[in-house]
Backbone as CSV, one residue per row, in Angstrom:
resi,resn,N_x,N_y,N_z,CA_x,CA_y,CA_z,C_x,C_y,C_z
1,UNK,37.026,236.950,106.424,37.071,237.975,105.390,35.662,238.431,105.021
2,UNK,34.862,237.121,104.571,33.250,237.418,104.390,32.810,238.810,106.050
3,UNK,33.280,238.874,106.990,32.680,239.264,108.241,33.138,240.426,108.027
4,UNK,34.504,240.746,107.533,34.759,242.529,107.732,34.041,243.444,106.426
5,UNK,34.485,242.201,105.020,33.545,242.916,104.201,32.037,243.445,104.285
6,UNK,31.386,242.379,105.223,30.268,242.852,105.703,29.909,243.912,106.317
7,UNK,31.442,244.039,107.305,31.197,245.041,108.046,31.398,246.539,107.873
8,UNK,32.630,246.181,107.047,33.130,247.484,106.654,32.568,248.211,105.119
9,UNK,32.032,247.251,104.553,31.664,247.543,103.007,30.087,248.030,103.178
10,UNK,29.176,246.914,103.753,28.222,247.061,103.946,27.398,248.060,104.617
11,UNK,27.703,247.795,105.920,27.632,248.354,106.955,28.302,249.917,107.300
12,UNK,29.363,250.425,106.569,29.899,251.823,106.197,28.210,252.372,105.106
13,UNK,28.287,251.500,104.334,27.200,252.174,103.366,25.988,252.274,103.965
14,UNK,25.625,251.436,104.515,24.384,251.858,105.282,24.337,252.915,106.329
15,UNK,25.886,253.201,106.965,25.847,254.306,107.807,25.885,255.205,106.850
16,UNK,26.205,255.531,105.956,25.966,256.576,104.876,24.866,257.202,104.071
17,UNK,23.855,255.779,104.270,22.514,256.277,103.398,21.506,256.673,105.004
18,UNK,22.538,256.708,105.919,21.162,257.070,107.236,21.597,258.373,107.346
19,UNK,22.802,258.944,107.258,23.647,260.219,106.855,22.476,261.506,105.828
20,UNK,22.772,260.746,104.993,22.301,260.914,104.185,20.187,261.480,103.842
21,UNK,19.532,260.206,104.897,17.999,260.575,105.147,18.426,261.518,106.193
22,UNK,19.259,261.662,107.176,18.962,262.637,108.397,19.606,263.851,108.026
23,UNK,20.194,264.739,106.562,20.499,265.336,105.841,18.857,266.128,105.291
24,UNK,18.295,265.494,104.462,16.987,265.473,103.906,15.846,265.226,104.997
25,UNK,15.753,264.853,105.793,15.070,265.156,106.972,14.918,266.754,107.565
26,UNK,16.701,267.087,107.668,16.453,268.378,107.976,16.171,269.696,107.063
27,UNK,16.596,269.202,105.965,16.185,270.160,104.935,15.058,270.216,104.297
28,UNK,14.021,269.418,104.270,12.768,269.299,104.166,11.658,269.331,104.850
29,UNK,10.941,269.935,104.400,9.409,270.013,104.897,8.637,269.226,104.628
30,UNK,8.969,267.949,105.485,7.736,267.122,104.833,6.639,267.176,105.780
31,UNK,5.862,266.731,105.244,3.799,266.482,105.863,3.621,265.420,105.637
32,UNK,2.372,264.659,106.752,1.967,263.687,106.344,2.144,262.444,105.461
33,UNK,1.589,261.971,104.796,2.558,260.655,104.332,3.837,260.445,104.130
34,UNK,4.508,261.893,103.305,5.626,261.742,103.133,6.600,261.505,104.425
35,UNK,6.153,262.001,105.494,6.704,262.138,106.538,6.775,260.944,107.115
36,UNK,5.589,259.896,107.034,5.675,259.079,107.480,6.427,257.625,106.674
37,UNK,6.751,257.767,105.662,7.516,256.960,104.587,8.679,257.312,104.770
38,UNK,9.625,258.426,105.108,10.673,258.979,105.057,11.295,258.215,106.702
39,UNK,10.021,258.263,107.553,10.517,257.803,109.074,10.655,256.091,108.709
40,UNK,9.267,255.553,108.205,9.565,254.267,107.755,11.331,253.516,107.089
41,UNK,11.250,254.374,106.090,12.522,254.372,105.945,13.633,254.578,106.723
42,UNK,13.744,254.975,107.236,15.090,255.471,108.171,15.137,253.985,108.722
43,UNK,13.888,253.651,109.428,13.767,252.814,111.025,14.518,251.336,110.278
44,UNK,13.892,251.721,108.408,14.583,250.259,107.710,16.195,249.909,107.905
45,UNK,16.403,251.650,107.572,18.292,251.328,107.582,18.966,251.065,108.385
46,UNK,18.152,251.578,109.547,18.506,250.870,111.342,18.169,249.623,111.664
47,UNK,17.248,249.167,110.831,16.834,247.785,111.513,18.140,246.843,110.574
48,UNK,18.645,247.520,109.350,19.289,246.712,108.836,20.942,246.652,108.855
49,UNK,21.116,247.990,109.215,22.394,248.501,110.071,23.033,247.394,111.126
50,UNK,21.925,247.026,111.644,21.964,245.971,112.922,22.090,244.693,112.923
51,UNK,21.150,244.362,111.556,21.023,242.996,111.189,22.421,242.621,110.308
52,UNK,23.014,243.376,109.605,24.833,243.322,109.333,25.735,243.343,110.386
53,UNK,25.524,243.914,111.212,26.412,243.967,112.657,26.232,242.598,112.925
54,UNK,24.926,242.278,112.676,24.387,240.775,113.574,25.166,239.672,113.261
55,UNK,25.354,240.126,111.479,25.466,238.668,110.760,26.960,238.116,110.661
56,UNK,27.558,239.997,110.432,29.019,239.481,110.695,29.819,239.466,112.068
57,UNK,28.893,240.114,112.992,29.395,239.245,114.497,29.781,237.554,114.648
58,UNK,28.150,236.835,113.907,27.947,235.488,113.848,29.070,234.926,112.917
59,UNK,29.644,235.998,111.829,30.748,234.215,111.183,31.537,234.663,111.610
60,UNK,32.193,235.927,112.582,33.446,236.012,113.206,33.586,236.595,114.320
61,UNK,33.591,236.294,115.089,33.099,236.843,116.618,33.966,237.942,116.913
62,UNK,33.741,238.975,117.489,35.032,240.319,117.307,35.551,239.929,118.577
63,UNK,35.351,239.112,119.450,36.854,238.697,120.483,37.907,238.159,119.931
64,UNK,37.905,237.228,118.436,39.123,236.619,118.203,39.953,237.971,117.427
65,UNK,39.376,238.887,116.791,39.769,240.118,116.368,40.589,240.808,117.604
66,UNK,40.305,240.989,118.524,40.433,241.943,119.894,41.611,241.580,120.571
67,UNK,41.638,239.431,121.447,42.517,239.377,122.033,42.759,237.400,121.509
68,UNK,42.836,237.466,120.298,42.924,236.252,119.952,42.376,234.671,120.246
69,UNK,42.638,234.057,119.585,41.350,232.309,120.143,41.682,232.009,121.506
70,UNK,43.262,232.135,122.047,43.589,231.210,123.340,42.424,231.800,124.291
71,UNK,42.551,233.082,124.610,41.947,234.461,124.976,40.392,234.221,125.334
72,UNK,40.271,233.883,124.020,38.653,234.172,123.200,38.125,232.901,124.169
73,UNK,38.784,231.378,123.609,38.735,230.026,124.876,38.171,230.718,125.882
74,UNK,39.230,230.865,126.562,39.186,231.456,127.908,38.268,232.106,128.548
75,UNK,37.785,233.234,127.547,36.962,233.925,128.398,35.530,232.994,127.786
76,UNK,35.363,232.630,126.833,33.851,231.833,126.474,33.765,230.475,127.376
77,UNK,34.679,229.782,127.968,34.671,229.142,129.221,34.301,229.719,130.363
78,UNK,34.580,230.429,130.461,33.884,231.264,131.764,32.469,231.557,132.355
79,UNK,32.560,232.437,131.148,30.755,232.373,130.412,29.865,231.874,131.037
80,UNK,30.177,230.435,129.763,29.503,229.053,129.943,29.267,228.459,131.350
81,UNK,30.667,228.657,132.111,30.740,227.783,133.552,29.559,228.880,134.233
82,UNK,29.913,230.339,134.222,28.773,231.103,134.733,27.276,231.103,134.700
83,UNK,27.151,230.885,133.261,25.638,230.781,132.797,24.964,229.464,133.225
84,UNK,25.901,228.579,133.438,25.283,226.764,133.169,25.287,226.296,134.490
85,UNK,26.696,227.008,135.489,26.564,225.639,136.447,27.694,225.092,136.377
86,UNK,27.543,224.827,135.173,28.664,223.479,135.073,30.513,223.669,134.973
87,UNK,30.972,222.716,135.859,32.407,223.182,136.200,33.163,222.884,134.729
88,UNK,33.914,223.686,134.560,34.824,223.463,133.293,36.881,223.465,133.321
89,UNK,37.068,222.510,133.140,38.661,222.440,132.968,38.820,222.977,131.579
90,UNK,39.633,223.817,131.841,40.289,224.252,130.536,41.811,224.340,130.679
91,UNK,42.644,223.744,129.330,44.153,223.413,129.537,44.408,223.765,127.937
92,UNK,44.910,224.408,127.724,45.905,224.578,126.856,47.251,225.446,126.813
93,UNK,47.973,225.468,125.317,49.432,225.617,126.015,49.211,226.962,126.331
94,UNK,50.557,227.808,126.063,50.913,228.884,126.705,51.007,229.750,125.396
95,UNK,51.701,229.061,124.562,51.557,229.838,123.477,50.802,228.997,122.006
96,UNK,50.308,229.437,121.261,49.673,228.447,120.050,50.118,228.875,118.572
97,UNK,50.647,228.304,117.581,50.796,229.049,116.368,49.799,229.853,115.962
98,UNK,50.254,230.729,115.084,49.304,231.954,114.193,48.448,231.193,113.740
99,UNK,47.322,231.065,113.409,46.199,230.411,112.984,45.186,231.660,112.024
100,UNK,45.335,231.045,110.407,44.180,232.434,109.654,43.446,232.740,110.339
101,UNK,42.516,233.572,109.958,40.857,233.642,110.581,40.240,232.842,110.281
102,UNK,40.006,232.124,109.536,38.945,230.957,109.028,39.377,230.322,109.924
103,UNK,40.499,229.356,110.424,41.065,228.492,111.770,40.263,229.162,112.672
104,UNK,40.771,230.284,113.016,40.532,230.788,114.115,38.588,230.667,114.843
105,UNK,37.845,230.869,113.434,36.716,231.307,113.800,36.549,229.806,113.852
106,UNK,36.798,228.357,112.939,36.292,227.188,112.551,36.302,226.949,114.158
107,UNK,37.542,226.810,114.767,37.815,226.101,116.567,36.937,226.635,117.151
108,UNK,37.027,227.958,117.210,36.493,228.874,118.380,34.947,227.950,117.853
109,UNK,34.111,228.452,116.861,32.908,227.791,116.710,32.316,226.928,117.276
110,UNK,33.699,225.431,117.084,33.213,223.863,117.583,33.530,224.082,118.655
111,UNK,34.032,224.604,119.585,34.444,224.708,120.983,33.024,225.136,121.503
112,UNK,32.423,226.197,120.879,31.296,227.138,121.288,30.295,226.010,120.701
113,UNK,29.914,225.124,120.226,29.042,224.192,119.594,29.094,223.326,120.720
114,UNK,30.240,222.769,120.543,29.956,221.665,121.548,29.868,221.396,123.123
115,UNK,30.351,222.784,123.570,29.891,223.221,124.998,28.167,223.600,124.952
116,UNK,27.806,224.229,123.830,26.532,224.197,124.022,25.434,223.346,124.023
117,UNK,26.273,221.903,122.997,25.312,220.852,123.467,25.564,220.232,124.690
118,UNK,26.497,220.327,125.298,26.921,219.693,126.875,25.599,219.997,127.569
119,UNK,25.655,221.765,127.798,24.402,222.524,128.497,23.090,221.662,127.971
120,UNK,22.692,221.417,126.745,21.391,221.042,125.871,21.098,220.167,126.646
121,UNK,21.857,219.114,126.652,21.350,217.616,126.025,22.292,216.435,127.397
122,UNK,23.580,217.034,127.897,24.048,215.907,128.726,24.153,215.754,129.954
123,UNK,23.460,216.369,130.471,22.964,216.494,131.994,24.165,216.404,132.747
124,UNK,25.758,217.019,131.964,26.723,217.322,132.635,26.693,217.821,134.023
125,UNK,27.885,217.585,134.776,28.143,218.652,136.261,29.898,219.276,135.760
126,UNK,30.279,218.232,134.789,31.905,218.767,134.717,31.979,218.647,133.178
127,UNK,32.871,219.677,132.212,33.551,219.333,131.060,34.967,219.852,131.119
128,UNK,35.408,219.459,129.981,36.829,219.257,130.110,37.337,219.999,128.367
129,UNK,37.618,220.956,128.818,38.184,221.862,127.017,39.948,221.412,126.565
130,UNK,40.239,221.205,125.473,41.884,220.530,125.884,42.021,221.227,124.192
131,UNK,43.131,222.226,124.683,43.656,222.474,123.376,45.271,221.973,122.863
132,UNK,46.013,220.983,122.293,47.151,220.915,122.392,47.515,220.552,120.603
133,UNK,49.037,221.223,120.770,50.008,220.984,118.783,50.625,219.809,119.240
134,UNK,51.145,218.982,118.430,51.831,218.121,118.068,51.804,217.794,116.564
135,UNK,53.103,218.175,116.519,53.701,218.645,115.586,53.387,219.809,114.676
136,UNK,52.551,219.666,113.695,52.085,220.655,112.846,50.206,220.212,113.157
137,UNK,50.005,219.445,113.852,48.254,219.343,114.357,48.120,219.842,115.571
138,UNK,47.066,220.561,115.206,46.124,221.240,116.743,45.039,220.170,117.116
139,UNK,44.697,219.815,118.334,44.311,219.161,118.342,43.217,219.651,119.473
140,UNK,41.547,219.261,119.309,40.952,220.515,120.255,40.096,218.818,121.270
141,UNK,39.734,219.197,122.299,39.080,217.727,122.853,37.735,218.209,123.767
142,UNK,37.197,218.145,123.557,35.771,218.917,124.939,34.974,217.794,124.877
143,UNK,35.398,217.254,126.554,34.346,216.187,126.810,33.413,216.523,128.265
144,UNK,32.604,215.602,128.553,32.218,216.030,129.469,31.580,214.589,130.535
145,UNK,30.502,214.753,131.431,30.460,213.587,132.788,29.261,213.316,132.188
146,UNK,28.677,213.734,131.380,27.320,213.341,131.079,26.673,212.682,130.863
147,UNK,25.074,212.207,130.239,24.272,211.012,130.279,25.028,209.957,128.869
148,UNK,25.986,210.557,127.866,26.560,209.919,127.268,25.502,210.004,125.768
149,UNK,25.447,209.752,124.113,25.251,209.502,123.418,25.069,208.222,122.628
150,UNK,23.816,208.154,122.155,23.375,206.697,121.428,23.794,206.894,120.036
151,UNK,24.608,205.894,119.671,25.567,206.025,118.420,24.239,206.135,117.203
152,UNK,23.468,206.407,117.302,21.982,206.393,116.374,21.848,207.844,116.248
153,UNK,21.994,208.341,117.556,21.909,209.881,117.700,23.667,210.524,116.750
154,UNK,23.676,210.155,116.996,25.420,210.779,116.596,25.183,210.604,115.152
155,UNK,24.797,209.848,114.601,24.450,209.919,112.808,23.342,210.450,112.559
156,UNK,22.519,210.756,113.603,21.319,211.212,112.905,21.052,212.798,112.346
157,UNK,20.588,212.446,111.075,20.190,214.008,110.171,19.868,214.739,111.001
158,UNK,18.672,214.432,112.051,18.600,216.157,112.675,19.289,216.452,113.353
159,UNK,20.640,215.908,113.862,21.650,216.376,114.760,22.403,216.997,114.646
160,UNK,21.867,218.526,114.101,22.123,220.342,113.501,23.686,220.059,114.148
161,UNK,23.552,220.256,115.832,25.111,220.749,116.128,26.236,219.792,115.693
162,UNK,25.954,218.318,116.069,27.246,217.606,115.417,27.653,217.648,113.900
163,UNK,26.126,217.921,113.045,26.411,218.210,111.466,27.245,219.081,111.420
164,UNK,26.767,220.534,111.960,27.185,221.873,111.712,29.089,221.545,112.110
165,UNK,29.704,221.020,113.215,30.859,220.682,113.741,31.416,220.004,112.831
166,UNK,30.787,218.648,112.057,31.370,218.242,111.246,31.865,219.246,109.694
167,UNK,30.462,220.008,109.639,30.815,220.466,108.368,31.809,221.652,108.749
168,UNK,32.259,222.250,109.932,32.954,222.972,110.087,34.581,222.580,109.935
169,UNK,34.422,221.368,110.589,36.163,220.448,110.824,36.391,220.378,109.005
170,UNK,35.565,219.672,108.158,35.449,219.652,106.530,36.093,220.981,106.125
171,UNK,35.385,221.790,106.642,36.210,223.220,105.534,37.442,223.656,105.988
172,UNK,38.175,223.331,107.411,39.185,223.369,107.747,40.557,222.419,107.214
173,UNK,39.771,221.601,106.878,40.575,220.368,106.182,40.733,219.208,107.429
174,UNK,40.168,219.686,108.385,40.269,218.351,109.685,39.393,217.919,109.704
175,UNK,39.305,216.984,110.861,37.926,215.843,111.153,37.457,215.595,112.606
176,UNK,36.274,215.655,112.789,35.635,215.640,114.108,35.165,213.616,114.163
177,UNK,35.943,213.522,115.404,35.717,212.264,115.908,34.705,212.546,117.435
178,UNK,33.518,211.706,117.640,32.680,211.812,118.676,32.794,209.959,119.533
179,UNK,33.337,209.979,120.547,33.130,208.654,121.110,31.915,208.886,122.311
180,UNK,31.090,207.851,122.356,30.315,208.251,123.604,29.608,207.179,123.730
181,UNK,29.479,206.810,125.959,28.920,205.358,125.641,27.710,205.957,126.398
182,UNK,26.668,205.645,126.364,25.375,206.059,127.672,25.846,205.518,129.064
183,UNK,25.555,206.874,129.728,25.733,206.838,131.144,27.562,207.436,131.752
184,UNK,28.142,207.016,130.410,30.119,207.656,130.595,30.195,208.989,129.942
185,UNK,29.239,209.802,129.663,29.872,210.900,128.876,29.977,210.944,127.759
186,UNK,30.763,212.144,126.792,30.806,212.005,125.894,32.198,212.803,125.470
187,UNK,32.995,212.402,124.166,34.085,213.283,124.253,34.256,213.471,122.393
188,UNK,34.198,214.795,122.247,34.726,215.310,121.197,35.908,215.741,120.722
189,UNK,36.502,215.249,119.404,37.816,215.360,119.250,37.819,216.150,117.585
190,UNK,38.696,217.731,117.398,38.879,217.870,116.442,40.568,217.600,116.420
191,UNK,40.632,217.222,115.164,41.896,217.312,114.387,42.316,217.791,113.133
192,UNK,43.224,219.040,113.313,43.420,219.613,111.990,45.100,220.241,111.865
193,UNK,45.244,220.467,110.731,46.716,220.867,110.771,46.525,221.986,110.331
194,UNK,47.723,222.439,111.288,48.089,223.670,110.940,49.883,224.065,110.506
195,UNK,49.927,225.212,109.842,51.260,225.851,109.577,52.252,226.407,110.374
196,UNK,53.399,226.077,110.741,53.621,226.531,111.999,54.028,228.304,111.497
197,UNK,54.155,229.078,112.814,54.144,230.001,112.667,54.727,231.126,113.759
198,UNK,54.752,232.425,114.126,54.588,232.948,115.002,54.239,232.521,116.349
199,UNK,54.415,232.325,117.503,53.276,232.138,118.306,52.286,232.998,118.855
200,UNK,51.313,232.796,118.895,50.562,233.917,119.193,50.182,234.141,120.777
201,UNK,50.589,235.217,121.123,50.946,234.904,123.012,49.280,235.233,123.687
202,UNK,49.654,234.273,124.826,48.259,234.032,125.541,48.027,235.664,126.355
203,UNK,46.735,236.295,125.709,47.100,237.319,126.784,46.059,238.137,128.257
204,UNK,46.049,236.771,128.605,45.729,236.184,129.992,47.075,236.795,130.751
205,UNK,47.208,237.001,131.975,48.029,237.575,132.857,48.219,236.274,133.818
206,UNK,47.415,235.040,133.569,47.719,233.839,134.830,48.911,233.249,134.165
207,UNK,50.007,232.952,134.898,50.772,231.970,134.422,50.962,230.633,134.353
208,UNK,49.772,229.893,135.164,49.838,228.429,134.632,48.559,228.046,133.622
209,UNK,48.971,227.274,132.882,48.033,226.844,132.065,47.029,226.005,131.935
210,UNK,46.795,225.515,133.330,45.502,224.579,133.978,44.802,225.720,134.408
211,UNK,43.369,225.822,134.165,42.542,226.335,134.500,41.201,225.681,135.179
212,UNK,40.811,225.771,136.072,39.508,225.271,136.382,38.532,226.520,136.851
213,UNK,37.787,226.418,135.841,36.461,227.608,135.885,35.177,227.335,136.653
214,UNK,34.743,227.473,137.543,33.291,227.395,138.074,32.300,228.772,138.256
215,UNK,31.366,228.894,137.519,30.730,229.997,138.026,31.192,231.281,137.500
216,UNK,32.420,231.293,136.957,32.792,232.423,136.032,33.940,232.679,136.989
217,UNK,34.852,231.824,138.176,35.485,231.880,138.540,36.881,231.043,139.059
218,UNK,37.883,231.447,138.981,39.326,230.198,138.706,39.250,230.141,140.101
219,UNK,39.279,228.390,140.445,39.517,228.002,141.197,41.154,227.576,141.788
């Protein structure tokens, strides 16, 4: 909600006050300084035009808007397997309950968090994305082959992404569990409940629901 108000409240008004200088631009004769304060200005409402686009891209990504989280998974697995290297299983069901936007953006987030520390930090070749309900819990799992985690590291204050994951699972009302031994990998587990609902259909055109991604391509 914070992301459209941004977008649409904010970001409408700022397209309005650039409306608005390129109005008075043309109807004026300006010279020298003024001219150059008037351009100053403009370049502000653009630089800030952008920096709202920026901010409410970041708390809600406009793919879960477009073609929903299963979707959103899907194609940010790809991505990742493209950009990194690294092979990725991805499995979830076929269809998933309606999930708010706050759900929606909280998963998508830790999914996108914790694939990115895979890339960082675990000298992965394979991870493994697992989305599955039982009963009224979603349950999300991304592990991977990697050098594994020192349970020192896993509590420690500067460890931004597992904080940030934790404090994300917190506002959802679920909880992020991390097991990891050095040298076995590491595997992340959210758990949160959800309401059942609608299902919201996968709208992917593959019909099985094992995926294996390499390189930005299903194997």
């Amino acid at each position: 909600q914070i992301a459209r108000e941004l977008h649409d409240e904010l970001g409408g008004a700022m397209t309005g006050i650039k409306y608005e200088l390129l109005r008075l631009g043309d109807n004026t004769a300006m010279k020298g300084t003024v001219k150059k304060r008037y351009r100053a200005i403009r370049d502000m409402v653009d630089v800030t035009t952008k920096t709202v686009q920026r901010i409410s891209s970041g708390l809600r990504p406009k793919i879960l808007d477009t073609v929903g989280l299963a979707a959103a998974v899907e194609w940010h697995t790809k991505e990742f397997a493209k950009r990194t290297s690294i092979e990725v299983d991805l499995k979830q069901p076929e269809n998933l309950p309606v999930l708010n936007d706050a759900m929606t953006t909280g998963v998508y987030r830790i999914i996108q968090e914790a694939l990115t520390n895979v890339a960082r930090h675990s000298k992965a070749t394979r991870a493994n994305v697992t989305l599955e309900m039982d009963n009224e819990e979603l349950r999300v799992d991304i592990s991977d082959n990697g050098k594994g985690i020192e349970q020192s590291q896993i509590a420690h204050p500067e460890s931004l992404g597992i904080l940030s994951m934790q404090e994300r699972a917190r506002m959802l009302g679920g909880q992020i569990s991390i097991a990891s031994t050095p040298g076995n990998g590491t595997s992340i587990v959210l758990r949160v409940q959800v309401h059942s609902g609608t299902p919201e259909q996968m709208t992917t055109a593959v019909p099985d629901t094992t995926k294996k991604v390499l390189g930005g391509k299903k194997l």
